[in-house]
C-alpha positions as protocol buffer text, in pm:
chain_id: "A"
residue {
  index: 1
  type: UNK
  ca { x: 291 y: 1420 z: 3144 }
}
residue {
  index: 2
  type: UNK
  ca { x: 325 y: 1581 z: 2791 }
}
residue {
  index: 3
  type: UNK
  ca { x: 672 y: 1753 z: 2687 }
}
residue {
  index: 4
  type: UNK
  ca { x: 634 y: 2049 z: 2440 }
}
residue {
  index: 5
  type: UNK
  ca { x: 806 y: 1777 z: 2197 }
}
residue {
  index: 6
  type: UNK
  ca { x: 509 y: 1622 z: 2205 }
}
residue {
  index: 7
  type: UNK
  ca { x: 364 y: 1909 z: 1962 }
}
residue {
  index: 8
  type: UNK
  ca { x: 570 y: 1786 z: 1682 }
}
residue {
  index: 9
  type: UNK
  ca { x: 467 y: 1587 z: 1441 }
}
residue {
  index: 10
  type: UNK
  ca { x: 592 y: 1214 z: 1406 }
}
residue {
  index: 11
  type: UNK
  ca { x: 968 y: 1149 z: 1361 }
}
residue {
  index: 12
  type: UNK
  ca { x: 1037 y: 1558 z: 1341 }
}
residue {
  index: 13
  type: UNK
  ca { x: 1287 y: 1640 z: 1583 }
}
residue {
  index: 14
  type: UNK
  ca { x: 1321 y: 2011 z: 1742 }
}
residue {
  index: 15
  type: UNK
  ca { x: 1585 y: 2230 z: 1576 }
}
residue {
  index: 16
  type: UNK
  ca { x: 1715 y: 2334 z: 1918 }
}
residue {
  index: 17
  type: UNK
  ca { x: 1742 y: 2216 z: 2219 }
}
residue {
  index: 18
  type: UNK
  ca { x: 1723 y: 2349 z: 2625 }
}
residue {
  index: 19
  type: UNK
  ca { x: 1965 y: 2250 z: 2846 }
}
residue {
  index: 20
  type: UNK
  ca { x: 1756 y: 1908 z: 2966 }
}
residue {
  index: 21
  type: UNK
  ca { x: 1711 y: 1796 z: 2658 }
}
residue {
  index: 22
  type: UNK
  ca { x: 2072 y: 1900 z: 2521 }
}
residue {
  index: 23
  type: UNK
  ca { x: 2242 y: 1721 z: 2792 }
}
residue {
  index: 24
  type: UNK
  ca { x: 1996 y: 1390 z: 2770 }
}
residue {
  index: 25
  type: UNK
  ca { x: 2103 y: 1424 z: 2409 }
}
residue {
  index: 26
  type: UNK
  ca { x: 2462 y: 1312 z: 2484 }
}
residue {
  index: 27
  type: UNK
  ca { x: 2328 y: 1105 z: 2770 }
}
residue {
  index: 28
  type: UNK
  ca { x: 2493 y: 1293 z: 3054 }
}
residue {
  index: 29
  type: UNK
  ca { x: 2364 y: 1477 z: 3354 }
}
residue {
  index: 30
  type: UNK
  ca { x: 2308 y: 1837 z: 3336 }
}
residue {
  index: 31
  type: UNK
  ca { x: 2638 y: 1938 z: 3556 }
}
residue {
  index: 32
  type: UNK
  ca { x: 2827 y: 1703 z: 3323 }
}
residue {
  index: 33
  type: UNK
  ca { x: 2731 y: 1883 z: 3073 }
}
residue {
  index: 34
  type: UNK
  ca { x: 2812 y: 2236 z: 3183 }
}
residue {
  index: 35
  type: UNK
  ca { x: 3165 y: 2130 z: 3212 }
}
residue {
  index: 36
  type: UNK
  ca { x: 3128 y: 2033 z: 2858 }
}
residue {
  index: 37
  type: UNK
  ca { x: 3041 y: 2317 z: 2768 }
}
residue {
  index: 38
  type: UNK
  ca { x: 3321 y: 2503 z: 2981 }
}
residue {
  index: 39
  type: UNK
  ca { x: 3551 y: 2286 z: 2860 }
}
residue {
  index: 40
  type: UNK
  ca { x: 3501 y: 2359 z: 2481 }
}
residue {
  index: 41
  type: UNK
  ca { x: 3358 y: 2046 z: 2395 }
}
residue {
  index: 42
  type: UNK
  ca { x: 3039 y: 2124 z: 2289 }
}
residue {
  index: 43
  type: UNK
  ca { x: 2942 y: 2518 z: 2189 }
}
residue {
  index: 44
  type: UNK
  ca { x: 2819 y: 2743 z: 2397 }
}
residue {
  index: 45
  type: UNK
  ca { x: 2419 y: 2844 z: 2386 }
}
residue {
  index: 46
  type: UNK
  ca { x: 2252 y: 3064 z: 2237 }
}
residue {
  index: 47
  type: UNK
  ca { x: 2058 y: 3344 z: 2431 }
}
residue {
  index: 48
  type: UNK
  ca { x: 1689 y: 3436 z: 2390 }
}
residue {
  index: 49
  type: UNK
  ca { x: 1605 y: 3645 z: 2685 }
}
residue {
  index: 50
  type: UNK
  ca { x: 1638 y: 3457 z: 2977 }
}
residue {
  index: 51
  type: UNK
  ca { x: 1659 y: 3088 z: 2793 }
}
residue {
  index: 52
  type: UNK
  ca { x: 1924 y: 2956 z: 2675 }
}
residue {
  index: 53
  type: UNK
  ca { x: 1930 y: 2722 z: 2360 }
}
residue {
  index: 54
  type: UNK
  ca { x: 2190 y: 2480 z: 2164 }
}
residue {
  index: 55
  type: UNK
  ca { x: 2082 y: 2463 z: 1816 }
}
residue {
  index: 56
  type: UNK
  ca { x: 2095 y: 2022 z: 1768 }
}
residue {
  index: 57
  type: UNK
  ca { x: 2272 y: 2043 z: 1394 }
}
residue {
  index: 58
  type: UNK
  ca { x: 2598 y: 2175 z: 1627 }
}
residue {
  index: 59
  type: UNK
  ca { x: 2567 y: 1931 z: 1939 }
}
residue {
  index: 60
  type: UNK
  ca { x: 2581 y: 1668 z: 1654 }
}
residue {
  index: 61
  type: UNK
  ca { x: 2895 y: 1810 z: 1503 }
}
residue {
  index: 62
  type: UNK
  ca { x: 3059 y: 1828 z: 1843 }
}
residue {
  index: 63
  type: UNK
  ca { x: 2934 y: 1434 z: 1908 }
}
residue {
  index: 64
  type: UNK
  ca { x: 3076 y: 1390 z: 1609 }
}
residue {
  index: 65
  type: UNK
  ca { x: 3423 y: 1539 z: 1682 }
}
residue {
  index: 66
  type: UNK
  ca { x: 3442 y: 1380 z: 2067 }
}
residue {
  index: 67
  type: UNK
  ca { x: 3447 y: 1049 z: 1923 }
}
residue {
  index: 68
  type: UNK
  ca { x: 3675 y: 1121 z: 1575 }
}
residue {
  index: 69
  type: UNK
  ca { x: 3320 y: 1042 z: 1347 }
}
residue {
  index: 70
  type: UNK
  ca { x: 3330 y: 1182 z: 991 }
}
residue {
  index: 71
  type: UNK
  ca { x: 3027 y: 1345 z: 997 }
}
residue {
  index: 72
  type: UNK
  ca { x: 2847 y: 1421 z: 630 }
}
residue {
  index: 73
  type: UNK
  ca { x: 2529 y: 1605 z: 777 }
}
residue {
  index: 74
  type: UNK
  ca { x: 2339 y: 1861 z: 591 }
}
residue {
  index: 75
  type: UNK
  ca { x: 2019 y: 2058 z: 730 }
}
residue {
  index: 76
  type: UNK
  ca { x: 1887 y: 1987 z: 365 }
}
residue {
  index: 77
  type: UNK
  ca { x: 1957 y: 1598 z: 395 }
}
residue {
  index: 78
  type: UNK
  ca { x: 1772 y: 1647 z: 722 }
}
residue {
  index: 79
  type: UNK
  ca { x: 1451 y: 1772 z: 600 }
}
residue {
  index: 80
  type: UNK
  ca { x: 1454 y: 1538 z: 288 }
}
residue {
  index: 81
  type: UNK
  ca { x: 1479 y: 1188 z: 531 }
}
residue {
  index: 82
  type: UNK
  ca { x: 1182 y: 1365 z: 794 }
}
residue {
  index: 83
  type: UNK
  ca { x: 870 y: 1234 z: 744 }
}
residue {
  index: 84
  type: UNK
  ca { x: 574 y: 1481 z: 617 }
}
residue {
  index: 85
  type: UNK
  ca { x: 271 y: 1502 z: 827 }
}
residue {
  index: 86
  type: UNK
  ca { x: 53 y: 1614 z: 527 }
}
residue {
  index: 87
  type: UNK
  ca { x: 154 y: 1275 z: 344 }
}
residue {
  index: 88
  type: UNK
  ca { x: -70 y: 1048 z: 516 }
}
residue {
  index: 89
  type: UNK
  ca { x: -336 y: 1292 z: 504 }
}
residue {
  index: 90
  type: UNK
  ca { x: -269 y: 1307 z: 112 }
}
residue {
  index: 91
  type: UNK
  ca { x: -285 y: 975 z: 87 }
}
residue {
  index: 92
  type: UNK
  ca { x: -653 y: 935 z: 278 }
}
């Protein structure tokens, strides 16, 4: 069965996340992570409408501060290591 990651290209990971995929991104079960997210630990969602969303740049930064990581993480260094779709039609 496809996901609706599925429609990304290669190696591109979604910007944010639903609550499945936000608690399989710490590798914890959905009630676990509600209390994470009661507890402080990692931020609270976002609202559009009915859906709720965690944008994956914070759940890093909260990973990140759980286990005492120094985290150097820019948006910018993001999109600079993601690979571009249009390169191996370019290259053709």
């Amino acid at each position: 069965m496809k996901s609706r990651y599925d429609h990304l290209p290669p190696g591109l990971l979604p910007i944010v996340l639903r609550r499945k995929a936000a608690s399989a991104f710490f590798d914890v079960s959905e009630s676990t992570f509600d209390k994470m997210v009661e507890q402080g630990l990692v931020p609270k969602p976002a609202r559009i409408g009915s859906i709720s969303i965690w944008f994956r740049p914070a759940l890093v930064a909260a990973a990140a501060r759980m286990t005492g990581t120094e985290l150097q993480y820019s948006a910018q260094s993001e999109m600079q290591d993601a690979p571009n779709e249009w390169d191996a039609i370019v290259k053709k």
